[in-house]
C-alpha positions in Angstrom: 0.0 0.0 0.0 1.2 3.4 -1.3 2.4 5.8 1.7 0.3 9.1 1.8 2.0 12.1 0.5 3.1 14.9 3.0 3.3 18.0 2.7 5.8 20.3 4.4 5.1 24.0 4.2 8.3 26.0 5.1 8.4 30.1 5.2 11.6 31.4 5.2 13.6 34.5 5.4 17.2 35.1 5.4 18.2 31.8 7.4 21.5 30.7 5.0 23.2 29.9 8.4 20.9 27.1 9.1 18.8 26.3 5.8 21.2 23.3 4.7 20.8 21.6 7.9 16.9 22.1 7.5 16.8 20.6 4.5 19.2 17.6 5.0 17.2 16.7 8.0 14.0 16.6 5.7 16.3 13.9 3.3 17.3 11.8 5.8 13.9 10.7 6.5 12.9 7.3 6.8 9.5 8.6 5.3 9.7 8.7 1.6 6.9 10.1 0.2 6.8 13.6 0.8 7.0 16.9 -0.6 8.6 20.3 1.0 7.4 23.3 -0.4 9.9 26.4 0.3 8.5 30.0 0.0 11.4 32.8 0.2 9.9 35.4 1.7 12.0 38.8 0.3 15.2 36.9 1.6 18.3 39.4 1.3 20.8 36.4 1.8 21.4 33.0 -0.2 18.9 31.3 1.0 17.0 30.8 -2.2 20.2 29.9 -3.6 20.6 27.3 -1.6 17.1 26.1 -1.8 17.6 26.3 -5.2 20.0 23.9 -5.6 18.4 20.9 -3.7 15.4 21.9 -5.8 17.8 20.9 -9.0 18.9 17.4 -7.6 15.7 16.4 -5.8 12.1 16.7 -7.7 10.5 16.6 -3.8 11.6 20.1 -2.9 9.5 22.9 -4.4 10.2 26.5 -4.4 8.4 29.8 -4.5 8.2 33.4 -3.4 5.8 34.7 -0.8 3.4 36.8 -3.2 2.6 39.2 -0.2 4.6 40.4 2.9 5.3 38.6 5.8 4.9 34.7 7.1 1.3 34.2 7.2 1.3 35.2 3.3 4.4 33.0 2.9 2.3 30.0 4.5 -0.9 30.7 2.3 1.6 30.6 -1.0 2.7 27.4 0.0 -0.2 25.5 1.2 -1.9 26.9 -2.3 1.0 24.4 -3.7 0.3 21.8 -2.0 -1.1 18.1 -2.4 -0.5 15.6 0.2 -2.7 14.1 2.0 -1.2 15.2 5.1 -0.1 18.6 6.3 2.7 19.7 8.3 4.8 22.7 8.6 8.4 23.2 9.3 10.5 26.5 10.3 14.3 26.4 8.1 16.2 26.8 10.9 15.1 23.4 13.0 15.9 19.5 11.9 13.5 17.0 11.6 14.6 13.8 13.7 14.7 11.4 10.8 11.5 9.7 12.0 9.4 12.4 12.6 7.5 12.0 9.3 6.5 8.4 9.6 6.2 8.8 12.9 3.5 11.3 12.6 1.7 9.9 9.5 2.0 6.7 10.9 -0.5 7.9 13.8 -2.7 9.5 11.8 -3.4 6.7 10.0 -3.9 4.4 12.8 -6.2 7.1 14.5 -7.9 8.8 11.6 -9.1 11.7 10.9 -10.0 14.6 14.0 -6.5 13.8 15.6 -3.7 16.0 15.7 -0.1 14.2 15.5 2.3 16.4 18.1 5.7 15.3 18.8 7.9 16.5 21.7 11.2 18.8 20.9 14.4 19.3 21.8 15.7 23.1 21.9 19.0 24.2 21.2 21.3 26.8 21.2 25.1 27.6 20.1 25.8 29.6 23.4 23.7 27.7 25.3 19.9 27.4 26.6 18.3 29.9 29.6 16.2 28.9 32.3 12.6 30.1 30.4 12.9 28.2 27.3 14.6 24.8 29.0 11.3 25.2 31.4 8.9 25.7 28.5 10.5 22.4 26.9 10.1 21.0 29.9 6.3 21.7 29.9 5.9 21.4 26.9 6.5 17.3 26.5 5.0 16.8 29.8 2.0 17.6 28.0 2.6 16.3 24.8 3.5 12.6 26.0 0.1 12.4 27.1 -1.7 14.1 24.7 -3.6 16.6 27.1 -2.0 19.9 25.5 -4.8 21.5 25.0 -5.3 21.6 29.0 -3.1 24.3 29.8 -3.5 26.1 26.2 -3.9 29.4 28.2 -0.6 29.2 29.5 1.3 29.5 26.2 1.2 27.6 22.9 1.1 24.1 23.7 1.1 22.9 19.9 4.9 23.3 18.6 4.9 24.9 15.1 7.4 23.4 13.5 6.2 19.6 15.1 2.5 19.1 14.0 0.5 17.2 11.3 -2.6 16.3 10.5 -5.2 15.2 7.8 -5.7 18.2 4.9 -9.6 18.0 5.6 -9.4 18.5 9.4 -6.8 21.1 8.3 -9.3 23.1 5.8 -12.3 22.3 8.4 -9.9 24.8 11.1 -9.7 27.4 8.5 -6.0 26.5 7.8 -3.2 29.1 7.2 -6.0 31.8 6.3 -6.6 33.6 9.5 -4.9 36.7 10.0 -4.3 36.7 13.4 -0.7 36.8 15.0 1.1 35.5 16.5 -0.5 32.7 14.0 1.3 29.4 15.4 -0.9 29.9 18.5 -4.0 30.7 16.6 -3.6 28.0 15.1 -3.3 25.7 17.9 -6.3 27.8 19.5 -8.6 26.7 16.4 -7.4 22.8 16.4 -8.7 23.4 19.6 -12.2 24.8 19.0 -12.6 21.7 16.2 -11.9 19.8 19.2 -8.8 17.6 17.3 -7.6 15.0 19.5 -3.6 15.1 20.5 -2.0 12.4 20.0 0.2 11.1 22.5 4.2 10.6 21.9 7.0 9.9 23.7 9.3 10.4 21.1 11.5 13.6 20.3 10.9 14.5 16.4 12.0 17.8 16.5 15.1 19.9 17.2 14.0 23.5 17.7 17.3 26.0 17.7 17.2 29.5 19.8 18.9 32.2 18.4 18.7 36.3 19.4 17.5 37.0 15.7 14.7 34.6 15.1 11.4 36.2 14.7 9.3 35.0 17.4 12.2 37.1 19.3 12.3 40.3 17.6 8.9 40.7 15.5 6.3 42.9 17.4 3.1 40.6 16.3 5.0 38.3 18.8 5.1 40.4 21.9 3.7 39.5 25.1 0.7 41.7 24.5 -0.1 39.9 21.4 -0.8 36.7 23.2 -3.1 37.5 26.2 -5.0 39.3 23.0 -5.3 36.0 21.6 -5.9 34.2 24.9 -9.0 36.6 25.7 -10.4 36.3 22.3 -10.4 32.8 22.5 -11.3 32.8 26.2 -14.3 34.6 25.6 -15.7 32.4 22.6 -14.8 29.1 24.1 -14.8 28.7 27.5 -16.3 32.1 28.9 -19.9 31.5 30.8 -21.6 34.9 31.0 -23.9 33.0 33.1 -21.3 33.2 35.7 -18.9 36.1 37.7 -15.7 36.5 36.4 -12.6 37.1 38.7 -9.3 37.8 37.9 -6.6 36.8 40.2 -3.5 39.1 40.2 -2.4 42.8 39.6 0.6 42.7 38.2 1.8 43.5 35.2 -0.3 40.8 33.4 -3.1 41.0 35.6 -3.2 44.9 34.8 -2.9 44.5 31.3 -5.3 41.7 31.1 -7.9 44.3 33.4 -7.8 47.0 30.7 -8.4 44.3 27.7 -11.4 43.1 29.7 -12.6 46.9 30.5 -12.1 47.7 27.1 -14.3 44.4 25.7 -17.0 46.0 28.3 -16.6 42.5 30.4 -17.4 42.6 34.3 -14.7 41.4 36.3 -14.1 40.9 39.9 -10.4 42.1 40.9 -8.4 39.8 43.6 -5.1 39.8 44.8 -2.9 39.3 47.8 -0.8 42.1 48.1 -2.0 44.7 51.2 -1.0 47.5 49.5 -3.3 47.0 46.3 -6.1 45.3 48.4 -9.2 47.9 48.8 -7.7 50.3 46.6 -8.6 50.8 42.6 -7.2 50.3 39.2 -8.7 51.9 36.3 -11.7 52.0 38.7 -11.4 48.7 39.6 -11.6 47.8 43.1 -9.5 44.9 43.9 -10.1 42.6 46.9 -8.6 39.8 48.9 -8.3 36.6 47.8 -11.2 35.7 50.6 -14.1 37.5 48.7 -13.6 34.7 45.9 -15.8 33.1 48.5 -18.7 35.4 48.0 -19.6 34.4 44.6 -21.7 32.7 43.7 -20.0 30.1 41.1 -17.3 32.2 39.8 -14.9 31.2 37.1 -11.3 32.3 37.3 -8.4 33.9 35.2 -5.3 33.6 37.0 -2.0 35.8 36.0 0.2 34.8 38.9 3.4 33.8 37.6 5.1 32.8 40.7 5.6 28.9 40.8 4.6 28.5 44.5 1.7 30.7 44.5 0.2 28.7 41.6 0.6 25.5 43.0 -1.4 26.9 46.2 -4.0 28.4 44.0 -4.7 25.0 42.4 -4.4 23.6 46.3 -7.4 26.1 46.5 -9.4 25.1 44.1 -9.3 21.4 44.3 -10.9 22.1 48.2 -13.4 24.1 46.0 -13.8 21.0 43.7 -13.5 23.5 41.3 -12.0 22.1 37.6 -9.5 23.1 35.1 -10.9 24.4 31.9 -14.0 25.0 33.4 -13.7 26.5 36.7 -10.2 28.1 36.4 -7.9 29.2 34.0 -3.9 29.8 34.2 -3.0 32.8 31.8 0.7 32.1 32.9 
């Protein structure tokens, strides 16, 4: 029986540093039948050069420029060039493990369609790692080896966007690359979430993702902090938010503040809690906040928390467990 064709959609801009390893890693995979669709978007460097060339030698790789401005443009042009069967996208400065393709389409063809293959990664760095990202790694595959990613989706993006693949219908059910919305990896991961796409679980790293200073998620303002609790509260809102019910927000610090003012500005009533005795009884943007005790006094509340600090959150969830309150429908971790 045939193997399914996959397709690899890869944006890329000036990454000549790392673009050979990218696309040796796709040619050492033990999945054969696949095609990788590169889309130069206004690169200054070799890049398309050296894209080029494979192209020449290997009838797999396929090469275009972005017709518009920007990545999400770049993904549409190469998803509109596409044909497998299965769908999967790639960033030109990672590698591919060599069995992350047939470990992926393997899955999805045991599961069928409405499942989401994930796979867990590996970051990297020349100078070495910090703290935050070997954390978020951390997390990350925690999650991902039991398929349950989507239970802490408020946190950050729990679906990697270089590590994903899944069936071309489920993908053009979700709307595919043609939302607008940045930062549009976690948009993405928001709407296979709102299709309700199961994960599905692996143990197995598929995906070396490399850290650098210059890389886009880094430097590019659609990718600033700001940018995701926008998406988070948009998403919020249309999935999980009961108007039926008091909302409180727990927390006023910087996210908790900037989080308040989104809310204030969506005309959504909030209740404002914290623990800090200087802030308790007084008001921001006319908000008065209270102690954590007046959670108490309403009457089936759900909860946005933006405490960052690890301890406090793990007495939080102490908190609501007495409550029998639940994840994803009772509270909420926006960090």
């Amino acid at each position: 029986m045939p193997q399914p064709l996959v397709s690899i959609v890869i944006p890329f801009k000036n990454t000549d540093t790392f673009i050979n390893e990218c696309i040796r890693s796709i040619l050492n995979q033990t999945y054969r039948n696949w095609e990788a669709i590169f889309v130069d978007d206004n690169s200054k460097d070799k890049s398309y050069r050296i894209v080029e060339n494979y192209r020449k030698s290997d009838s797999r790789i396929k090469l275009y420029r972005n017709n518009g401005n920007g990545i999400i443009e770049a993904l549409k042009t190469a998803y509109k060039h596409s044909n497998g069967s299965y769908i999967t996208r790639m960033d030109s400065d990672d590698l591919m493990i060599p069995i992350r393709l047939e470990t992926m389409a393997m899955s999805l063809e045991n599961k069928g369609k409405k499942h989401l293959a994930v796979g867990q990664v590996k970051y990297f760095r020349a100078d070495g790692l910090s703290d935050g990202f070997a954390r978020y790694e951390e997390w990350l595959n925690k999650l991902t080896v039991k398929g349950n990613n989507y239970s802490e989706i408020y946190k950050e993006c729990v679906i990697p966007s270089p590590c994903w693949m899944l069936h071309r219908e489920d993908f053009d059910a979700c709307g595919g690359f043609n939302s607008e919305t940045y930062p549009e990896d976690y948009d993405l991961a928001f709407r296979f979430y709102k299709a309700e796409y199961k994960c599905i679980p692996c143990d197995k790293v598929l995906l070396h993702w490399r850290d650098y200073s210059t890389r886009t998620s880094r430097t590019h303002k659609h990718y600033a902090e700001n940018s995701f609790l926008d998406i988070k509260v948009d998403y919020f809102l249309e999935l999980n938010y009961d108007t039926s019910r008091p909302l409180a927000i727990w927390g006023a610090g910087k996210k908790g503040k900037t989080l308040a003012k989104i809310l204030l500005k969506k005309n959504i009533p909030f209740y404002w809690i914290c623990d800090n005795p200087k802030k308790i009884g007084k008001h921001i943007y006319d908000q008065k906040l209270f102690n954590f005790d007046y959670l108490a006094e309403l009457n089936n509340p759900q909860s946005i928390v933006t405490v960052a600090n690890t301890k406090a959150q793990e007495e939080i969830i102490n908190y609501f467990e007495t409550q029998k309150m639940k994840s994803m429908i009772d509270y909420f971790f926006f960090c």
